[in-house]
N, C-alpha and C positions, 0 to 999 in steps of 0.2 A: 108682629114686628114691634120689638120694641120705640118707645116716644118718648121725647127727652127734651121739653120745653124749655129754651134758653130766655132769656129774659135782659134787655139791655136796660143795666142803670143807668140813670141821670140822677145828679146830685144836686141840689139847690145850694148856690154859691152866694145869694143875695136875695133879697127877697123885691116881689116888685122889679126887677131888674130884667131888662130887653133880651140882654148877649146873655142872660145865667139860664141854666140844663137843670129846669126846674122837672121838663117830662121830656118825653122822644120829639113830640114836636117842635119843641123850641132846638133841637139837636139840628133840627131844617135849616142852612143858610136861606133858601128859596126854593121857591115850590110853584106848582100849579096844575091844576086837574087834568087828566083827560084819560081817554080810551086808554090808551096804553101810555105808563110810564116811565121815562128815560132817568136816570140816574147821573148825577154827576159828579164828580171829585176834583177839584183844585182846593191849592193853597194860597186862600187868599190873607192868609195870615204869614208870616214868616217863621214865628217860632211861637211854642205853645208856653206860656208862663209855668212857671214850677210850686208847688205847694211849699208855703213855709214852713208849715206845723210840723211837728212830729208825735207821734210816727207818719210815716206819708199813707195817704189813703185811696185806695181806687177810687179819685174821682177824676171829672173830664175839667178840667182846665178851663179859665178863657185863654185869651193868647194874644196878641201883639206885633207889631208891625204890619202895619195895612200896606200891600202889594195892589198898588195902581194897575200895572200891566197883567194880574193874573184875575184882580177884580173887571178888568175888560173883556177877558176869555170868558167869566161866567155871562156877561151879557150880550159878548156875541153867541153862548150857548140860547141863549131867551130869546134873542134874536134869530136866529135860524130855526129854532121850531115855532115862532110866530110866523116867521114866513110860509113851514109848511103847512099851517093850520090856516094857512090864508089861501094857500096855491090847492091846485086840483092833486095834486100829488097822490094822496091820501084816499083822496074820492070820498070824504066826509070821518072818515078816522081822523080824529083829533090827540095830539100826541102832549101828555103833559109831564113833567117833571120835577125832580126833587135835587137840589144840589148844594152838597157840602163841604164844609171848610177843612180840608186838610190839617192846617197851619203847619205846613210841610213836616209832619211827624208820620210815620208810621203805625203809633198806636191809636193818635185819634182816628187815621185813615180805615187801619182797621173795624173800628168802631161802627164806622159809617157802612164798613161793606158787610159787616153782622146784617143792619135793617135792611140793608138793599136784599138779603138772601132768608128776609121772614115769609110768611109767608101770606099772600094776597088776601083783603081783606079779614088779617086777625087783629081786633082787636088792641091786644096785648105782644105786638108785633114778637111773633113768635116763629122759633126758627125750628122747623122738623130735624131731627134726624131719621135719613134714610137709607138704606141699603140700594135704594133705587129713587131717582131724582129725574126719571123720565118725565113722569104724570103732573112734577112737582111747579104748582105753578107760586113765583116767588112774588115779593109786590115790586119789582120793577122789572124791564125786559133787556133792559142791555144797560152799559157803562158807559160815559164819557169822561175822559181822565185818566193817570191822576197827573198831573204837573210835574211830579219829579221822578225818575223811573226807581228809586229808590221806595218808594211808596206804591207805585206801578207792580212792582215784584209782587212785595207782600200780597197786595190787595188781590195778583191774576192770582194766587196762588188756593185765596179762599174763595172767587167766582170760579175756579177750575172746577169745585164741587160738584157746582149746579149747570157748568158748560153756559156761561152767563155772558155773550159776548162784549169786551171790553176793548173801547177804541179810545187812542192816547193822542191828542192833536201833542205832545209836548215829550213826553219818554222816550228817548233815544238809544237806552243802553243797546248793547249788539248784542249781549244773552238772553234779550225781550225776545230776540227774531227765533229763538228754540219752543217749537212746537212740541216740541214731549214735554219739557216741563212748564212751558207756558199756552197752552192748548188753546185758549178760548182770547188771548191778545193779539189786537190790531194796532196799528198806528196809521196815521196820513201823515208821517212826514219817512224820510229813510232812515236807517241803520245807523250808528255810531261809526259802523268801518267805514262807510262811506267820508263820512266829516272828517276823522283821522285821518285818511288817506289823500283827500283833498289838501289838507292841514300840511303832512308833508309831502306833499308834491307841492307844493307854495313853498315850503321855508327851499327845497333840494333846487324848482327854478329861481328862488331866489340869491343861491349863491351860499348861502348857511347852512354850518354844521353842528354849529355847537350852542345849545339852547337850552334854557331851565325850561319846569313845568312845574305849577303852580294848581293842586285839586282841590277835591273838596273830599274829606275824606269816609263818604259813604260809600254805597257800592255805583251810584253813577259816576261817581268820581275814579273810584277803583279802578271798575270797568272802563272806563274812556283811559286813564293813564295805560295800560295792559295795552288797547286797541291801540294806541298810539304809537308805545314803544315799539310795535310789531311793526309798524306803517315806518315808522322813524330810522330801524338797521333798514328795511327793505330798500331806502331811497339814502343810505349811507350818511347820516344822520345820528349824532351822539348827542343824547341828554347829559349836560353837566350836572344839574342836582334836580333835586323833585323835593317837591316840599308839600305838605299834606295838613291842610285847614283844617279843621274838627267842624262836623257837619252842622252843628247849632249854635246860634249864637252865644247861647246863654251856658255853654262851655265856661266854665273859669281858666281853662288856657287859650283860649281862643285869641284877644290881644297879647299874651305870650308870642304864640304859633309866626300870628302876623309880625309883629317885629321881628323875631326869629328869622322869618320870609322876605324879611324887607334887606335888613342884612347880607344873607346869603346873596341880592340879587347887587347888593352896591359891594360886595368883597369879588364878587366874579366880574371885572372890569372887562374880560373876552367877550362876556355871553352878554349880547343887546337883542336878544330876541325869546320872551318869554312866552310859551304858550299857556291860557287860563280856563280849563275846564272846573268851574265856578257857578254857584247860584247866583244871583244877581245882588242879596245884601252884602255876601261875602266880599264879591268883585268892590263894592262898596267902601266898605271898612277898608280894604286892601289898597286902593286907590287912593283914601285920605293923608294915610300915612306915606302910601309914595310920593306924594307931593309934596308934604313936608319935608321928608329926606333929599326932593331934589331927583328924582329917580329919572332917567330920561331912554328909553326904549322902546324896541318893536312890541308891542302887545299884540297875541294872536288869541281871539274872542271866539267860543265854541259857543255853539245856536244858543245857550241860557243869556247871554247876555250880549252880544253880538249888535243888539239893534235896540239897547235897552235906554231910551232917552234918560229918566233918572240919571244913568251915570255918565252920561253924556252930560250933560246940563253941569256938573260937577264944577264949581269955582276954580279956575285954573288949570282945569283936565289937559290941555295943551301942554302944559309943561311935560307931562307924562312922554312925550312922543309920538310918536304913531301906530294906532291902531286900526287892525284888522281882522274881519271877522266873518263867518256863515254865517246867514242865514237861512231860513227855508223860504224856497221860493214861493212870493204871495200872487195872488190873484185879485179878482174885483172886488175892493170891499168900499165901492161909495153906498149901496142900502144899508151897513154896518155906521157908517157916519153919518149918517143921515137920522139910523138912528139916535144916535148918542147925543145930536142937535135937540133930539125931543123926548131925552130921556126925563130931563127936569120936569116935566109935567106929570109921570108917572107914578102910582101907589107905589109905596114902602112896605103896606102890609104885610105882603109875602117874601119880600126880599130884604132879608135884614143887611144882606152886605149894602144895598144901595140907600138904606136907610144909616146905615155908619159911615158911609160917603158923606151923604148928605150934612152929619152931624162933622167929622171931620172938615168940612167945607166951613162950618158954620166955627170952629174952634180954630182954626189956621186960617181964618181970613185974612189980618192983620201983617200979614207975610208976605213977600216977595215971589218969585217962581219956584229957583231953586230950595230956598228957607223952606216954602209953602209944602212943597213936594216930601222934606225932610219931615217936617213934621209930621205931617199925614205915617209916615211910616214910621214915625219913633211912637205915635199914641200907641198905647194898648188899650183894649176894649174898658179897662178896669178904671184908668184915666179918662173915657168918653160919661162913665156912669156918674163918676164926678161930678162934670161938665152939662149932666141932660138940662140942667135947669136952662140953664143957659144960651141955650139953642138959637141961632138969629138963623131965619133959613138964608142963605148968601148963594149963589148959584156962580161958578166959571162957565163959561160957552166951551169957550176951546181947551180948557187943561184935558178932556177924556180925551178927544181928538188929536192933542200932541203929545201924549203918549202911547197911543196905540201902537203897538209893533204887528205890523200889518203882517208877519208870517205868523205867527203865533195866533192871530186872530183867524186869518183864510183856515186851516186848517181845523181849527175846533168847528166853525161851519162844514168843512169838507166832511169832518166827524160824525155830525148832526145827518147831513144827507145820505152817507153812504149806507146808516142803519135806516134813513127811513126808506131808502131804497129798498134795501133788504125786508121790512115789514114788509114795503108795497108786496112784493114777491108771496112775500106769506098770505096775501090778505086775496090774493086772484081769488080765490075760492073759501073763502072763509069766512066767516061776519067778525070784523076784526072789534066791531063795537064791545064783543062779548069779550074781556080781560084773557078766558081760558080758552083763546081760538087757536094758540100756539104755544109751546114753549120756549123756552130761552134757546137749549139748543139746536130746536129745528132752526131759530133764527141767526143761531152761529155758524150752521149750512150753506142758509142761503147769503147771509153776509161773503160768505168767502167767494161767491159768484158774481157778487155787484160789481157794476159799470157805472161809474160817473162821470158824466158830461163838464168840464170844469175846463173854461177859457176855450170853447169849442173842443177840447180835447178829453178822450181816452182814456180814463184811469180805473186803476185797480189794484185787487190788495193781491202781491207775488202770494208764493207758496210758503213764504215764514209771514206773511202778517203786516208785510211794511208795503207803503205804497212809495215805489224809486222818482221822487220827485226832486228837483235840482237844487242847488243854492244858489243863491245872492251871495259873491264876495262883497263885504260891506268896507267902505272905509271913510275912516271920520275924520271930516276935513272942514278945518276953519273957515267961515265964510261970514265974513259982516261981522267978525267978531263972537258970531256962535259958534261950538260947532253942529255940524252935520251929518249926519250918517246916510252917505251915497251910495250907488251899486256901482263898485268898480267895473268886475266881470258877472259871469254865470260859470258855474261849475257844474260841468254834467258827471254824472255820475257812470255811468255806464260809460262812455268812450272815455273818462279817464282827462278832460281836458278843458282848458278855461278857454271860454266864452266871448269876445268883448266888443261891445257895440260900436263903436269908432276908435282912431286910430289915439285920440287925446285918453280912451282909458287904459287904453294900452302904455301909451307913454307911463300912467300914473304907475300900472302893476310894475314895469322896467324901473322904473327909478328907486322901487325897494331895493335893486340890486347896490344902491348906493351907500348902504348902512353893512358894515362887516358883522358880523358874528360866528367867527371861529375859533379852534380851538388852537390851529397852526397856520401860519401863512400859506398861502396859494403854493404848491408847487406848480413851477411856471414849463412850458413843452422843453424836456430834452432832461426835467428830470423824474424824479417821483421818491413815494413816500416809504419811509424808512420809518417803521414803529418804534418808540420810545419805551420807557417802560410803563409809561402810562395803560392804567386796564380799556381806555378807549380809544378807536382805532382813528377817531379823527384827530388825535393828538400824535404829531408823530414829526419826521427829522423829512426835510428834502435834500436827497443827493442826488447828483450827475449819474446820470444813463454812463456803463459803463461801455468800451471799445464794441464796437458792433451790432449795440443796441440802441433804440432810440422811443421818446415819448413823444406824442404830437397833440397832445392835453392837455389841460390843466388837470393836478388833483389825480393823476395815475396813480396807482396801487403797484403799478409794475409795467420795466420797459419790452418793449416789443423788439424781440431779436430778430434782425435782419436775415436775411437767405445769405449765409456764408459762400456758395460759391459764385453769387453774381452780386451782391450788394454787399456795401460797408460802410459805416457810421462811425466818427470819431467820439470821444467823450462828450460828452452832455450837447448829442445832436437831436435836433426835430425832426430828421428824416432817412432813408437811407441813400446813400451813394450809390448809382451804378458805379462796382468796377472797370475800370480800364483795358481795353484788349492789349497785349501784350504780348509782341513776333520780334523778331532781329528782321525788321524794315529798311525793302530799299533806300529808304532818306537817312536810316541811321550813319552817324561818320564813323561807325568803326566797320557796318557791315559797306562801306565806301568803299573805305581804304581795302579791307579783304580784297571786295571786290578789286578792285584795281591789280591787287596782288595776283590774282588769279588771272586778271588780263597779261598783265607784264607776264606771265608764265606763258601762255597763248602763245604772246606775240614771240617769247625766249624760244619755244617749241617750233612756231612757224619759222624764225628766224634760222635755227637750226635746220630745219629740213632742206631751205634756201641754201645753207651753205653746202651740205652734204650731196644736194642733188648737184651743183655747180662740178664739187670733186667728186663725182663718181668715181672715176678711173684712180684715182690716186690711192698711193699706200694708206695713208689713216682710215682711208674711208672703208676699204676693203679687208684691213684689219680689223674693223670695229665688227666685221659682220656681213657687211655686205649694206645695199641699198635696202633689201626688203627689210634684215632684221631691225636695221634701224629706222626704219617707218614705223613698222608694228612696233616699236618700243616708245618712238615718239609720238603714237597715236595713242596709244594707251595713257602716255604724261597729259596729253591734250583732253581724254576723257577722266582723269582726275581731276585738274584744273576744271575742268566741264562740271564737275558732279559739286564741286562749293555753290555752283547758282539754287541749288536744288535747298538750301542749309537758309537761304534766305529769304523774306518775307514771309507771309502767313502760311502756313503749314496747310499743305493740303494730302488727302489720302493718298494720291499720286506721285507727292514729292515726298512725303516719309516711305513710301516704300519703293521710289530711284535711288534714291541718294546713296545708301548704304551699298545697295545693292550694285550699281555704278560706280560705285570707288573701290567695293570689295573686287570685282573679277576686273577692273582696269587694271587697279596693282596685280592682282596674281598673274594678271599676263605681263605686266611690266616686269616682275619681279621672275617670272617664266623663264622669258626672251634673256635677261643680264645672266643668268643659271648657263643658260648653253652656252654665251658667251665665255663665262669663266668656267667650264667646265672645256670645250675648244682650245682655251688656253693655256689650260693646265696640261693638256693632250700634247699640243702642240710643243711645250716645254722640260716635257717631265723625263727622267730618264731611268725613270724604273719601271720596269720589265711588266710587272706586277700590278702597278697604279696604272701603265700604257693598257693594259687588257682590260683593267675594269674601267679604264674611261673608254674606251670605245665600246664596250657592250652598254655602256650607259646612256653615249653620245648618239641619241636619238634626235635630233632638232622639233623635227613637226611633232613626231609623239608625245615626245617630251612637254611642250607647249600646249600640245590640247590634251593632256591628261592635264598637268597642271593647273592649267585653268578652267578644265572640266568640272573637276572639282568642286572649282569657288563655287563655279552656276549651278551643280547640282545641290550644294552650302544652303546658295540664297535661294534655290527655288525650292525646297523645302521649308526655308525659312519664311517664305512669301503667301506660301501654303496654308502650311501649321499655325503657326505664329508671327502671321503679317504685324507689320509696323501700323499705327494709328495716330488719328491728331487728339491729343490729351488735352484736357481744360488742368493746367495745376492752380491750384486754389492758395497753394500754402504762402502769397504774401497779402497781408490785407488792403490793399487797397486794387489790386490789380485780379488781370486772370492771365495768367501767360499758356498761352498756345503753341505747344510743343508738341514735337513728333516721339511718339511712346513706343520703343522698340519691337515692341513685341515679347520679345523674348530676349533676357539679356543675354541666357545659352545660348543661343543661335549666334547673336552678335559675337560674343565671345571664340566662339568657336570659329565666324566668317576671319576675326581678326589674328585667332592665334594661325592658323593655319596660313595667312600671310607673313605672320611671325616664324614660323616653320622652313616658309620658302625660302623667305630673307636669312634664314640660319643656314639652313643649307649654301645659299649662295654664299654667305659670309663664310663660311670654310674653305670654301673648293677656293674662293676669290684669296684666303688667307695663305691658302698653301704657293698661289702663285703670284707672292707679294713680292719676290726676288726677281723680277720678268728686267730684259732689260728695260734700261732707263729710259728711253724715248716709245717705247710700247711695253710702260708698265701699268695698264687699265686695270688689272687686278687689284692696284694698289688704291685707286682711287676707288673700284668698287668695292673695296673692302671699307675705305672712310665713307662712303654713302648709306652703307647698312650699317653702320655703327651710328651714323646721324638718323637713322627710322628707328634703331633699339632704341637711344636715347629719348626722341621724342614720342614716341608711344610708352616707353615707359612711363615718362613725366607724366602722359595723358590722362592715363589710371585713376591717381588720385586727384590729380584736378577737375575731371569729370564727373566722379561721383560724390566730390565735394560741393560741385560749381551746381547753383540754379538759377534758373531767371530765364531772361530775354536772349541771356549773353551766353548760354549752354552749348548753342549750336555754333556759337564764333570758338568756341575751344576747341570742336574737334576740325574745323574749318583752319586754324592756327596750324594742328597738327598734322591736317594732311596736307597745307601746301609748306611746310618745313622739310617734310620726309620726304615730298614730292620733289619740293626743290632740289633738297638733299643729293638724290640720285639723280636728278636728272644735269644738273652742274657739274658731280663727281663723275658722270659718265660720259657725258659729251664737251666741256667746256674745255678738260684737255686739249683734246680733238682740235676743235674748232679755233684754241689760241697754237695750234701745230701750223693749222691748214692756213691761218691769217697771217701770223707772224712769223712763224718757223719752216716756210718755205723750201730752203734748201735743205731742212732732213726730211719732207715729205717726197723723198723721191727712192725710184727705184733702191738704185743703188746705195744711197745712204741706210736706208735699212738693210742693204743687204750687207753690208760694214756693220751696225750696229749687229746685227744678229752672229756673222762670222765671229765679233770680238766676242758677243757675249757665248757663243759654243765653243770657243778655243781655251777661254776661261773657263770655259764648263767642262771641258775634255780632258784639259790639264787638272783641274781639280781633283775628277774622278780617279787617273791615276796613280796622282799622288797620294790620294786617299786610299792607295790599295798597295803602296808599296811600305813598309816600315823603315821607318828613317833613325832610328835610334843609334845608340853607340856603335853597333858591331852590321854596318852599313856596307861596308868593303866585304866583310867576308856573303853577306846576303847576295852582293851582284856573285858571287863566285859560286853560291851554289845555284843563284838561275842560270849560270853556265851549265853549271854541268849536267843542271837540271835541264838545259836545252841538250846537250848532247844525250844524255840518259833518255832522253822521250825522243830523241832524233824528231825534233819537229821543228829543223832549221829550213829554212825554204829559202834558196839564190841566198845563200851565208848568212843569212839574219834569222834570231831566235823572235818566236812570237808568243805572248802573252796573251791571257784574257781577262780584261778588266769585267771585274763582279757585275753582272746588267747588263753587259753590252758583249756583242761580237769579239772575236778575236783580233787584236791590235799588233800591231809591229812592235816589237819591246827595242829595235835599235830606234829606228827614226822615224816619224811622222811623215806621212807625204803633204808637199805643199798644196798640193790640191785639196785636202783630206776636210779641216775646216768649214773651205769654200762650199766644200759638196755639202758638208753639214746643214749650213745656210741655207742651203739653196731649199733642202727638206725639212726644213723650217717654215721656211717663208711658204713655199708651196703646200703644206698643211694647214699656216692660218689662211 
């Protein structure tokens, strides 16, 4: 197998000098022996200084900006493995450590995880190359760290080698939680999706859609923007701009970027809610200049900075507006404080970072809190070497203690225990005193099985590496003139939902609802949004819900269409209408008046029978037919008139399929009955030979009557059958629903009606031929005006019926059949009846038998004159019916006889006086 000895330089930067990488040792921020040991990486630096020489030379830098709150994570690391090597935990395994300065770079990071992967006790810390890294025991057994998950990547990427388990109290990106390419990474705190999703579901219940975002433009910054925007469409949420910090300070566009960013944030006068996934000097620098400009906004604070007192303490931070932020949720840390009380009494030797505290304390005495605090982070190591002479030891009690961000601290303890859990497991059976009783990745096994007990509760690391532990919504609120960083709510991660301890923190998360930040105003219930041409969707136009739809939200996308056949909504409505039921109702005044119409016919029908029964005996009445026929005709007008109750109120199955059917065979028997009538009277008057034969083979009364309206009822019981009539809902006016009877079949209908049209034609014929009847019994005449007023009104009907809809459908054909009803039944009896009231002395015998004598003698005389030629040569014509009587000798007692055309043979001298009279009499005796 080949061996291929790596060897890490350190470069001497100064000589004599504390913080210069004279060998690997001094490369140790802190250190301390034991059994087995843990490794650590933060960035207690902020950025690594840059070589000025040229050309530039692999060497390690010192670096700059001392980080308070990330210098308190390495000593709650010192701190919780003092506790284990105090506690039984272990059972006499003592756990000791090496931990370095990031100065949040990637290549010094790297650097540091070269030594952590040498291998155990060499020397000249030397790194194997292996084909196989099982056997391979390295000099540390696990990781804690790094601080920014941008240096987290790299660094799981070169422990993946050796399967070297790495736990991040601080690394959040959400491509950390990929077990394929990050195999051997843990965290105690959760996910990035988590915090973005929390993130907006905060801006979405607070009413906001339109928001900048402010990174850092590494890959934790990357990564968190990406997770964001995902979380940000999902909850209907539009970023208006993004703007991306250059991840180092010492960037030369860096205060470019930032005014650049300050700008963008005071030109978008919509957007007052900025969210800032940011390191914590960044949020820094970003925040002074906002002040200056006057910037006044929602700030939304991702776990870097969230609870970070430094910028909290900031002179005038108030002005900024309001901010809010996650954190991770902490736990008990007074033995951590407790520490810190008695950290001033403790050696420096091995801990240089607390040994640059120390000096730092001694060079920013002179200073105020805030001042005090700046300075500390503006020295660079390079400026303290300056200064050594100088050193006054000066000690603060409380500045470690008011800075502590107690999430960031619980967790690098949670860190600390969950791997020495994981030893313990390793050591059941092992002598773990011995360094090679395990290797790294038996202990990355059993790490993924540890249970920790934390606040009496249950924790562990899921199946990607992260442990689902909650947030603290934090919000920072002035009190006494400071401000303060509170826990509004809790954000659980798993159910998706805030948390909040009484009902005043509640009030506090609701009244963010009190700051606008969109991109278009609210569309308000009844209407919704209309996209602009803007590329984002929360920019967009509000218009009115059109006819039959309606919104009952704010902020719709789109209206909700009503059920068209029972609801309806007018323009920019919030709900929908039930329609209106819709019948021609007894309280309506038009289906009143019908009504009434159709009473007054009733009572014209009763009224009539009244008269008729009184005259039985008399000529009009026996003329007309007789008593029965005019019952049966007047009963049939009284079941038309009957059949309009059927046409009103609510439609029922019963009354769509009487009605028709009840008007259809009342008329064909009314219209039956007036047929034999004028076809009797035609019989009775006519005096051709030819028309007399075929009316009496025709002149059937009963048969006549019940084929006729045999018919009808064979019509509509077919009709009733096949294609029964229904109650229809019609939909077609929008506010209403009108309940109508649906015929069934318009053929049928059509065919019930033409075929009364049929009747009434026939009868209009026979009644027109006997229009010349005489004057005082000329009912043909009037029956012939009564069929000409049902042509007329059923014609009309046609087109107004299948024009007319609504309510008012069933009053048109209700119109037409008491017109046509009326019609005949006025034109056939009201004659009559002003004979039989007023015209008394021609209702008698003998007056018609006068009136009929005159009209046959006129009729007689007609005929023969009609058969004799009257023209010029008149004289000589009587002379040949002489002779033409003696040539035929058909003289009888001296008088010659003729035969007028139709009729019997006549006397051609004189007429007998009787001869008329008889006429009469076989007249009147036939009607």
């Amino acid at each position: 197998m080949a061996l291929v000895t790596f060897l890490i330089p350190c470069f001497v930067i100064g000589t004599d000098i504390a913080f210069s990488c004279q060998n690997t040792d001094d490369f140790v921020g802190a250190s301390s022996p034991g059994d087995i040991v843990i490794g650590g990486l933060f960035a207690v630096h902020s950025e690594m200084l840059r070589p000025e020489e040229y050309p530039m030379k692999p060497v390690i830098q010192n670096c700059a900006g001392f980080e308070i709150q990330i210098f308190l994570q390495t000593l709650a690391m010192i701190h919780a493995i003092e506790m284990i090597n105090n506690s039984t935990l272990l059972s006499g395994v003592t756990l000791g450590y090496e931990i370095y300065d990031t100065c949040a770079e990637v290549t010094k990071a790297m650097a540091s995880a070269l030594r952590f992967l040498s291998k155990f006790n060499s020397s000249e810390d030397v790194v194997e190359f292996k084909c196989n890294y099982s056997d391979y025991i390295p000099r540390i057994k696990a990781v804690v760290g790094a601080s920014y998950s941008e240096v987290s990547m790299a660094v799981s990427r070169l422990l993946a080698l050796q399967l070297i388990p790495q736990v991040s109290p601080a690394s959040s990106a959400e491509i950390l939680s990929d077990k394929i390419r990050f195999p051997s990474f843990f965290r105690t705190i959760p996910s990035d999706f988590h915090q973005t999703r929390a993130m907006a579901h905060l801006i979405c219940e607070s009413g906001w859609n339109w928001i900048g975002v402010i990174a850092t433009d590494d890959d934790n910054g990357r990564f968190a923007l990406e997770s964001f925007g995902v979380q940000a469409m999902a909850n209907n949420v539009c970023i208006a701009f993004k703007e991306m910090l250059p991840a180092y300070l010492s960037d030369g566009t860096f205060h470019t970027k930032v005014d650049h960013a300050i700008e963008k944030i005071v030109k978008e006068t919509r957007v007052n809610v900025i969210v800032v996934f940011m390191r914590q000097f960044h949020v820094l620098k970003l925040f002074k200049k906002a002040i200056e400009r006057n910037v006044n906004k929602i700030w939304i604070a991702s776990d870097n900075w969230a609870a970070a007192v430094k910028i909290s303490t900031i002179p005038n931070i108030r002005q900024l507006g309001t901010i809010v932020g996650f954190g991770f949720k902490s736990g008990d840390i007074s033995t951590f404080q407790d520490f810190l009380r008695k950290l001033h009494g403790k050696p420096t030797d091995n801990n240089k970072f607390l040994r640059e505290y120390t000096m730092l304390l001694s060079v920013c005495a002179h200073l105020e809190y805030h001042d005090f605090q700046m300075c500390i982070a503006n020295q660079s190591q390079d400026d303290l070497l300056q200064n050594v002479e100088n050193n006054h030891q000066i000690w603060r009690d409380n500045f470690l203690n008011a800075n502590v961000e107690p999430g960031f601290i619980h967790n690098t303890i949670l860190a600390v225990y969950a791997i020495a859990h994981a030893i313990k497991g390793q050591c059941k059976d092992r002598n773990c005193k011995d360094p090679s009783a395990f290797t790294p990745w038996e202990l990355l096994e059993q790490l993924k099985k540890v249970t920790v007990i934390d606040d009496d509760k249950e924790i562990k690391f899921d199946p990607n590496g992260d442990m689902s532990t909650s947030y603290d919504v934090l919000l920072w609120k002035e009190i006494d003139g400071h401000m303060e960083i509170t826990t509004m709510a809790e954000y659980d991660p798993e159910k998706g939902d805030f948390i909040f301890e009484d009902e005043e923190k509640k009030k506090e998360f609701l009244d963010l609802k009190k700051v606008q930040s969109t991109c278009s105003q609210h569309c308000r219930p009844g209407q919704m949004k209309k996209i602009t041409e803007s590329p984002h969707t929360c920019c967009y136009e509000c218009v009115h819900c059109p006819e039959n739809h309606y919104s009952n939200q704010t902020d719709m996308d789109y209206c909700y269409r009503c059920n068209n056949k029972t609801y309806w909504a007018p323009i920019n409505s919030t709900t929908c209408y039930r329609k209106t039921i819709h019948f021609l109702a007894w309280t309506d005044w038009f289906a009143i008046f019908l009504l009434l119409l159709s009473a007054f016919g009733v009572v014209l029908v009763l009224s009539i029978s009244v008269i008729f029964t009184k005259n039985l005996n008399t000529p009009v009445v026996k003329a007309s037919g007789g008593l029965t026929v005019c019952y049966i005709i007047l009963f049939s007008h009284f079941l038309i008139f009957l059949s309009t109750v059927f046409f009103i109120d609510e439609p029922t199955e019963f009354k769509c399929k009487t009605r028709q059917a009840l008007f259809g065979i009342s008329f064909a028997l009314c219209i039956s009955c007036i047929l034999i009538k004028s076809l009797k009277i035609l019989l009775a008057f006519s005096f051709d030979p030819k028309l007399q034969n075929f009316l009496k083979c025709v002149y059937k009364p009963v048969p006549t009557v019940v084929t006729c309206t045999g018919i009808q009822v064979i019509i509509c019981t077919f009709w009733l059958i096949f294609k029964t009539p229904f109650v229809k809902q019609n939909f077609s006016i929008p506010k209403a629903v009108i309940l109508e009877c649906n015929e069934g079949s318009i053929v049928a209908f059509g065919i019930m009606l033409g075929y009364i049209a049929a009747l009434a034609f026939i009868c209009f014929i026979f009644a027109f031929k006997g229009r010349k009847l005489p004057e005082n019994y000329n009912e043909a005449k009037f029956i012939t005006f009564g069929m000409l007023i049902y042509f007329i009104a059923w014609i009309v009907f046609i087109p107004v019926y299948a024009t007319t809809f609504g309510k008012y459908l069933p009053a048109v054909e209700i119109i037409v059949v008491l017109i046509s009803n009326y019609g005949i039944l006025c034109c056939t009896f009201l004659p009559k009846c002003y004979i039989i009231i007023y015209k008394q002395e021609t209702n008698t015998k003998s007056a018609f038998l006068k009136m009929i004598y005159t009209y046959s003698s006129k009729s007689a005389s007609s005929v023969a004159v009609s058969q004799i030629s009257l023209d010029s040569k008149s004289s000589s014509s009587r002379a040949t019916i002489s002779d033409s009587c003696k040539s035929e000798k058909n003289s009888v007692n001296g008088n010659c006889h003729f035969q007028v055309p139709g009729q019997r043979l006549i006397k051609g001298k004189v007429l007998p006086k009787n001869t008329a009279r008889t006429m009469a009499r076989k007249r009147l005796s036939s009607i």
